[in-house]
C-alpha positions as CSV (number, residue, x, y, z in Angstrom):
1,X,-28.6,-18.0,18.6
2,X,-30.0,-17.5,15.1
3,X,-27.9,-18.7,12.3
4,X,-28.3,-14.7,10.9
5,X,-26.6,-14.1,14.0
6,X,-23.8,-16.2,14.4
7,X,-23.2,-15.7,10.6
8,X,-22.8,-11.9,11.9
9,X,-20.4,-12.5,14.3
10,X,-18.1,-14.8,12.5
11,X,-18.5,-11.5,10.0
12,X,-17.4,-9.4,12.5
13,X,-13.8,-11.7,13.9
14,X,-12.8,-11.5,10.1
15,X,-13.9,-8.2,8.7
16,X,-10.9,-5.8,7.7
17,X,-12.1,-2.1,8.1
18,X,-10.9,0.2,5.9
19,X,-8.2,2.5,7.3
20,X,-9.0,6.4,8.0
21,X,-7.7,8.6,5.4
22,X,-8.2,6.3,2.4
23,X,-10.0,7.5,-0.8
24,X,-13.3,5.9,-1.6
25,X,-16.3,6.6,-4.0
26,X,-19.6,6.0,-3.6
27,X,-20.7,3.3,-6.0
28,X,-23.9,4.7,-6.9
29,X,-22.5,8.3,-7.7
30,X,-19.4,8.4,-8.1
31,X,-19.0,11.3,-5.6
32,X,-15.4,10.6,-3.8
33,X,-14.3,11.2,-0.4
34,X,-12.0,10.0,2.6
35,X,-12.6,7.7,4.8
36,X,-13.0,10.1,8.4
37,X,-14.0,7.0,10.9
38,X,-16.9,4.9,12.0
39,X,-19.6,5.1,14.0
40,X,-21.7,3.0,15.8
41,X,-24.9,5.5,15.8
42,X,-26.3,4.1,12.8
43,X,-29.8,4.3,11.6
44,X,-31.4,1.9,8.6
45,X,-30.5,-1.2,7.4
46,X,-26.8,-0.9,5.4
47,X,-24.6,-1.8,7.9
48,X,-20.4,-2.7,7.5
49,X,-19.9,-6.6,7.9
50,X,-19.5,-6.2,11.8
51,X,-23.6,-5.4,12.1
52,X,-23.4,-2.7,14.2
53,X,-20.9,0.1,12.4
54,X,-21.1,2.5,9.2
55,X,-18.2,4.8,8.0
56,X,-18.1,8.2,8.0
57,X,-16.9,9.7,4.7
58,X,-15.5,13.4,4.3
59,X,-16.7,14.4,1.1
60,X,-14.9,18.3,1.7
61,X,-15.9,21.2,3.6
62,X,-18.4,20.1,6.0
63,X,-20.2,16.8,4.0
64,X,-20.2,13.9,5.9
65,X,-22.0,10.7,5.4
66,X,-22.5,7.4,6.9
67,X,-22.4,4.6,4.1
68,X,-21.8,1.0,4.9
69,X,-18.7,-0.9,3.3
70,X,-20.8,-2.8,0.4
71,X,-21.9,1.0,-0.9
72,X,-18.1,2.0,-1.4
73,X,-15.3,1.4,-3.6
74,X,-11.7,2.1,-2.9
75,X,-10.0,4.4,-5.4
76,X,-6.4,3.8,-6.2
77,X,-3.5,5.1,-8.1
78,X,-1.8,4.5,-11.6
79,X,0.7,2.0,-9.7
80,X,-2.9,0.0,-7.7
81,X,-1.7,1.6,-4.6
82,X,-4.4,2.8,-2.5
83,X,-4.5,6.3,-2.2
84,X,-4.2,7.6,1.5
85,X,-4.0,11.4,2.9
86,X,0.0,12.1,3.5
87,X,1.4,9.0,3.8
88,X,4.3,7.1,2.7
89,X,4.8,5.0,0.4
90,X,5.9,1.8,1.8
91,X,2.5,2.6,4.2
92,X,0.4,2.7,1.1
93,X,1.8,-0.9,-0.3
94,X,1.2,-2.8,3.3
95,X,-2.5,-1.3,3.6
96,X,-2.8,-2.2,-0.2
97,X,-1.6,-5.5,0.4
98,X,-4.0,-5.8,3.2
99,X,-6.9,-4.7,1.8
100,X,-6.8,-6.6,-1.7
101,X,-6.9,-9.9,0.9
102,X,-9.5,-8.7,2.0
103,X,-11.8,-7.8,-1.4
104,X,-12.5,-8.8,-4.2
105,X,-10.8,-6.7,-7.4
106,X,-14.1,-5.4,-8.7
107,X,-13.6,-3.1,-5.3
108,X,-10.6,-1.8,-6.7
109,X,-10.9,1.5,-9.3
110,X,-8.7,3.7,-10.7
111,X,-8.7,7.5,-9.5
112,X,-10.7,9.7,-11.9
C-alpha cells in the first residue's frame, strides 16, 4: 500500500461529513445552497477527504452540483450556529459543536 493511500484511509476513519440540510457556499462564487447528500458517482479529481465521495448541493429549483468538501464553506447565523433547514435549536448547537472540531474557523462565515 502507497503511502497516498493509506494517508487516504486514515482520512476516511476521521473525516466528519457534513450533515444534509446544512447551508454552505461555494468558495469560489459565493453562490449558496443546502447540502442534499453525497454521492459516490463522481467524476474528476476534487474529491471529500474519504477519496471516493462529493456532495450534492441544492442550489433551488432543480440546480444540483457535486463539489468536494475543500470547495465549500459552511454558512452560519448571527449567534455562530450553523444554519440547518427546520431544525431545532438545541440540534443546531450539537452539529455546530461537531463540526467546529472538525474545521478550522476560516470554514466558518457569516450568512449574507
Amino acid at each position: 500500500m502507497s503511502q497516498t493511500e493509506a494517508g487516504n484511509q486514515r482520512a476516511a476513519k476521521t473525516w466528519r461529513r457534513i450533515p444534509d440540510g446544512i447551508r454552505v457556499r461555494l468558495r469560489e462564487n459565493a453562490q449558496e445552497g443546502v447540502i442534499d447528500g453525497l454521492t459516490e458517482l463522481v467524476i474528476g479529481p476534487a474529491r471529500n477527504p474519504d477519496g471516493r465521495t462529493q456532495y450534492r448541493v441544492n442550489f433551488g429549483h432543480s440546480d444540483r452540483m457535486l463539489v468536494a468538501e475543500d470547495a465549500l464553506v459552511i454558512v452560519i447565523d448571527e449567534e455562530g450556529l450553523v444554519l440547518m433547514r427546520k431544525e431545532k435549536i438545541d440540534y443546531r448547537r450539537l452539529v455546530t459543536e461537531q463540526l467546529r472540531g472538525g474545521f478550522s474557523e476560516d470554514r466558518f462565515v457569516p450568512s449574507a
